[in-house]
N, C-alpha and C positions, 0 to 999 in steps of 0.2 A: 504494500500500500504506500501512495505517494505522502508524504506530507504537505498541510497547506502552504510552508515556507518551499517546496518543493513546484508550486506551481507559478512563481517566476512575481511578475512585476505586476499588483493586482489593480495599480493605482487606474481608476477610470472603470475599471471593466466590471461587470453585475456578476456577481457571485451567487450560484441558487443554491441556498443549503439544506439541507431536510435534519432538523430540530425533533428533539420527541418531547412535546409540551403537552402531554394527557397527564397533568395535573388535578387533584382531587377539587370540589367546590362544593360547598354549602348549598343551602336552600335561597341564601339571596344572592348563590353568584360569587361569592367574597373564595378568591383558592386558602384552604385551610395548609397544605405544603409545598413552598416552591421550591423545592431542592433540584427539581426537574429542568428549573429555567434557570438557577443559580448555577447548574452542572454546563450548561449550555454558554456564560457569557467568556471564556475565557478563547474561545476563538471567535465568538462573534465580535469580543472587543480585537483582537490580534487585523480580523477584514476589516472592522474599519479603520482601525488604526493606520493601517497600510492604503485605504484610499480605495477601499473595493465600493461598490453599490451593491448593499447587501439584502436579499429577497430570500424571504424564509418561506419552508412549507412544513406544517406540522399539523396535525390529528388533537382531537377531543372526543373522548367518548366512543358509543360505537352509534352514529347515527344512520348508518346502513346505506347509502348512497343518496339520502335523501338532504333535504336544507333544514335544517331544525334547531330554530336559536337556542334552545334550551343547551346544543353542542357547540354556538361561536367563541371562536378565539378572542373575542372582546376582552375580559380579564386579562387575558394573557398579556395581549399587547398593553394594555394599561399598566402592568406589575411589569415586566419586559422594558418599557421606555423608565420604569421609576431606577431600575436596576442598572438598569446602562446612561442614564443622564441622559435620555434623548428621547424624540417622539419617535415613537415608532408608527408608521403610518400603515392599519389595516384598512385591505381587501374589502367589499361585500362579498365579493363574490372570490372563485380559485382560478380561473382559467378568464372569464367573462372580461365586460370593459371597464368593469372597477380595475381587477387587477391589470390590465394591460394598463392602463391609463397611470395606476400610482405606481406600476414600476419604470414608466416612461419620466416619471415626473421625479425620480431620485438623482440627487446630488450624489457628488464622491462622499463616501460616510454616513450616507444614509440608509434605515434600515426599512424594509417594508416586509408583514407579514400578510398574509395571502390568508385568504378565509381556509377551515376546515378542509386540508383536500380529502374527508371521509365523505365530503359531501356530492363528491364526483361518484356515480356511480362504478366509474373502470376501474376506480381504484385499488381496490382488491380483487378486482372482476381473473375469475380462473383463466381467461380469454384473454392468452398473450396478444395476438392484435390491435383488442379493447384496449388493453391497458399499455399499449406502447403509442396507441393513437394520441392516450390522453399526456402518457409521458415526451411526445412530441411538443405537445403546446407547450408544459414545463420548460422543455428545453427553449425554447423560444424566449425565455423570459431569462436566459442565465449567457453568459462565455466559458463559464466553467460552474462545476457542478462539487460541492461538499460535502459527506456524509457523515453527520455527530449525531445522529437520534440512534444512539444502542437501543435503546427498547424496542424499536423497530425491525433491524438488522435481522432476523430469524425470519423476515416476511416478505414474500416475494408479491414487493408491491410498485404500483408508477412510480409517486415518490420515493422508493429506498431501491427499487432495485433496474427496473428499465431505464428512468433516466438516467442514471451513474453509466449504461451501456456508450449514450448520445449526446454526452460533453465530458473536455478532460477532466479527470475528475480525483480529490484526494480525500482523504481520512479526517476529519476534524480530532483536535485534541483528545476530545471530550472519549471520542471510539478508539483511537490511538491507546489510551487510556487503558477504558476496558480492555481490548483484546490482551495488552502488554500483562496486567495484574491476572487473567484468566489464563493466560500461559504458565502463567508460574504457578500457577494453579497444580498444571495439569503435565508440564511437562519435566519441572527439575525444582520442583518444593524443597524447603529447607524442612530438616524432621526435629521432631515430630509434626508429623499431619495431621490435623484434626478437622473430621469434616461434620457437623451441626446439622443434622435435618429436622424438619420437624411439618408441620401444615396438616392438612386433615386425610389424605388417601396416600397409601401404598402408592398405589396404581399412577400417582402423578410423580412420584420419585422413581420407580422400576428402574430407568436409563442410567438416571445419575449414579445410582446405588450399584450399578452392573459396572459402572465406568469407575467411577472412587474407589469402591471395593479395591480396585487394581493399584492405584494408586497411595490412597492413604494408608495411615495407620489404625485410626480408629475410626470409626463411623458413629455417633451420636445421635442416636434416634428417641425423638422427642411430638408432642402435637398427637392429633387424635392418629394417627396411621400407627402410633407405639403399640397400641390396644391390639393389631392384628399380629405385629409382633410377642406382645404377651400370648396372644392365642396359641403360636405356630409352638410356643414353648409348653403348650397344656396347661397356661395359666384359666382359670375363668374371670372374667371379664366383666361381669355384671350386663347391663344394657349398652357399655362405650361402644364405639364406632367399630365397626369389621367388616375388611375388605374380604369376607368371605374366597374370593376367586381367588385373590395371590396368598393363600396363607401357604400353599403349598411352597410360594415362590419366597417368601419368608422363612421358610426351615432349610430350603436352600442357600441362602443368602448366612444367616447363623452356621449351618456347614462346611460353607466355604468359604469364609472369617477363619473359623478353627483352622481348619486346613492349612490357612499361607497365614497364622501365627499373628493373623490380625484381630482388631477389638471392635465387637457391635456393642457399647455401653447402653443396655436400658434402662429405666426407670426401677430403681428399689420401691420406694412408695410413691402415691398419688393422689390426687384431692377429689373427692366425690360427693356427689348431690346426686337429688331426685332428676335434674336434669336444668336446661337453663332460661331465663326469661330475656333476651335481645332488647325488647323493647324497653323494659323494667333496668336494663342492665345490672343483672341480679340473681342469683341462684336459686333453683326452685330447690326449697327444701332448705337439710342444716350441710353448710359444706363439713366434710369429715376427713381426716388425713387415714389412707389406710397404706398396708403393706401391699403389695402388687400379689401377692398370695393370697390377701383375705381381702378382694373387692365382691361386696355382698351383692345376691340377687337385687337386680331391678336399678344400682346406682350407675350412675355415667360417669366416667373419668373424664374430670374436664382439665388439670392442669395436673403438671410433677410435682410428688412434697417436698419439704425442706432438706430432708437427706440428700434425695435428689438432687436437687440444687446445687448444696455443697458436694456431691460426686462429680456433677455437670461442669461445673466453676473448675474443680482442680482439674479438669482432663483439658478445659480449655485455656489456661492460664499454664499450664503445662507445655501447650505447643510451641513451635517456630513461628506454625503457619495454619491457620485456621480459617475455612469457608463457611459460613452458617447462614442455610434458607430453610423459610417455615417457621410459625413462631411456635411455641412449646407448649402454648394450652392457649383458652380464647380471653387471649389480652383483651380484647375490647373488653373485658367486664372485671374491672378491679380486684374481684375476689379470687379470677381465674390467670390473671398476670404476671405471677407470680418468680413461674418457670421463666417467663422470657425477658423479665428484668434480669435475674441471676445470671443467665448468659450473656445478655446484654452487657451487662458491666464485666462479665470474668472478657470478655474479650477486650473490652479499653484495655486492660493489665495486661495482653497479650506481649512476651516480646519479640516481636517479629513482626510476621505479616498478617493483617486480621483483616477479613474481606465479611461484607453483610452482602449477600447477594439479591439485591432489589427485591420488590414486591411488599408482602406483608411483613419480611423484616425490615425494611428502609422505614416504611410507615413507624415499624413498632419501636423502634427506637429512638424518633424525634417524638412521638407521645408519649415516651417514659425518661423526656427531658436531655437527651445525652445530644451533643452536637455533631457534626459529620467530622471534624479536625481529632475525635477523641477515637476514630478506628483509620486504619490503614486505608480501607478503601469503602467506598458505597458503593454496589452498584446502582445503575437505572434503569437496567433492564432486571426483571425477574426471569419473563420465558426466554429471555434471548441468552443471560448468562448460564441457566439451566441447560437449554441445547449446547451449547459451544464445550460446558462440562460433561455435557453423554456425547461428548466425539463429531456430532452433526456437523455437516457447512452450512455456515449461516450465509444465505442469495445473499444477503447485503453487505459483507465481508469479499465472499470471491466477488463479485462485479469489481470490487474495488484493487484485484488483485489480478484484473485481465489487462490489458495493451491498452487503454485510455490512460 
């Protein structure tokens, strides 16, 4: 991959870059976390610094190919121009004559963001010709082409991956970034390795767990998906979560751990209730700390106990190099947060390399106060860093690593 100091004298020339701004928001609109756009300004300041005309394309929401204000980048560009000292001048529309018109109308150093391109139909349309017709137009609006939206990059779409084929085109910092921290991931870790899973299915970790297994040293399985691991070992379980179909793929996995003299750490005890209230943010029933041996008929494991914790902490404070996605029970409800503070913090004390791999761990650890300078890395992608760790090529990665 080029770098953007790699594509020469930028001064005068429009720069199209594809941003991943699907930033969360409120009921009135207000983004409750910008780490997404904060991740984003250290190449968009580097193009204008150098004199590019700089024309962003980035996604909200999933509004299906349709127009639907409830998905416009309006926040964005408002928090966007506060962050970078500038107006940022949005789009109504992505392709139409708003955009043609405000990115005709940029100065050297100015920034223009382009409405929702989710709102194009071809956008993710499976119909390579749809969606090169519309990454056509795209290109009409740029001289060269930047790609910093990693949450994207795993998706073979106009924006991340056709137009990167039909202008030259380099890596922004931001994915420069990721790839570099996710290599070291995956290809020459400093040891110990410790790799953090956690989130609610099996079934969504399978790849990662086939690939680390190889890799790491220990494997740290946490979140409702632990439950199908207690099963696979004859524990009962009460009513918590079970992926019925992979338990077999779980006594596998514990297997062959033992086998190549590696460690699956699970849960000694866990916090149980009748089950939980979302709305109430609140546990039905009395929460109870039990031993993973004696979870009684009918309760749900909703977080790790305290043991727990303190096992979780030293295995993670232990390491070099430590990856941790999934959080460890359902933070969202105070009573159940418990597990993913504990880890949260053992890994600030990491010393080495501590990576939070996007998603619900990025979220859960600016809600439980801790700032992005106090871990090694964030990611911003959750499914993009996930594939790239089960081995996959991510379209938005090779495009960028073809003859443009």
């Amino acid at each position: 991959m080029k770098s953007v100091a790699e594509l020469g004298d930028l001064s005068g020339k429009r720069v199209l870059i594809r941003c991943d701004f699907n930033v969360p928001l409120d009921a009135d609109k207000n983004i409750t976390d910008d780490g997404r756009i904060r991740a984003a300004l250290p190449t968009l300041t580097a193009l204008r610094e150098a004199g590019a005309r700089v024309v962003i394309m980035a996604h909200l929401g999933r509004p299906k190919g349709e127009v639907n204000p409830k998905y416009s980048l309006a926040p964005v560009a408002a928090r966007l121009g506060e962050l970078l000292g500038t107006d940022v001048k949005l789009a109504t529309d992505v392709v139409g004559e708003s955009a043609q018109a405000t990115v005709a109308s940029l100065a050297d150093g100015d920034v223009a963001l382009l409405e929702n391109v989710r709102y194009e139909p071809a956008e993710e349309s499976k119909d390579e010709a749809a969606r090169k017709e519309l990454a056509q137009k795209y290109a009409a609006f740029g001289d060269l082409f930047v790609s910093d939206g990693f949450g994207v990059v795993h998706r073979k779409q106009a924006s991340v991956y056709d137009v990167a084929s039909l202008l030259p085109n380099a890596a922004g910092s931001l994915v420069a970034k990721e790839v570099g921290v996710l290599k070291q991931l995956t290809e020459n870790p400093e040891r110990p390795y410790v790799v953090v899973l956690g989130g609610a299915k099996v079934a969504d970790k399978l790849q990662v767990i086939d690939n680390l297994l190889k890799v790491a040293d220990t494997l740290v399985i946490g979140g409702g998906m632990l439950f199908t691991f207690l099963k696979a070992q004859g524990k009962d379980i009460g009513s918590s979560l079970l992926d019925e179909d992979n338990l077999q793929t779980c006594r596998d996995y514990l297997a062959q751990a033992e086998a190549a003299g590696k460690q699956i750490l699970l849960p000694v005890d866990v916090r149980v209730a009748d089950g939980m209230d979302f709305d109430a943010r609140e546990a039905k029933g009395e929460v109870e700390v039990v031993s993973v041996d004696a979870i009684p008929d009918g309760k749900m494991g909703l977080d790790m106990g305290p043991e727990t914790e303190k096992l979780f902490a030293e295995a993670v404070k232990g390491a070099r190099t430590v990856f941790w996605n999934g959080p460890m029970g359902v933070f969202e409800i105070p009573a159940f947060a418990n597990g993913t503070a504990a880890v949260a913090k053992a890994l600030t004390e990491v010393d080495g390399l501590s990576v939070v791999g996007g998603g619900d761990s990025a979220a859960a650890v600016r809600v439980l106060g801790h700032s992005d300078d106090e871990f090694g890395h964030i990611s911003t992608g959750g499914g993009a860093s996930l594939e790239f760790l089960e081995g996959k090529e991510l379209p938005g990665i090779a495009v960028l690593e073809g003859d443009n």
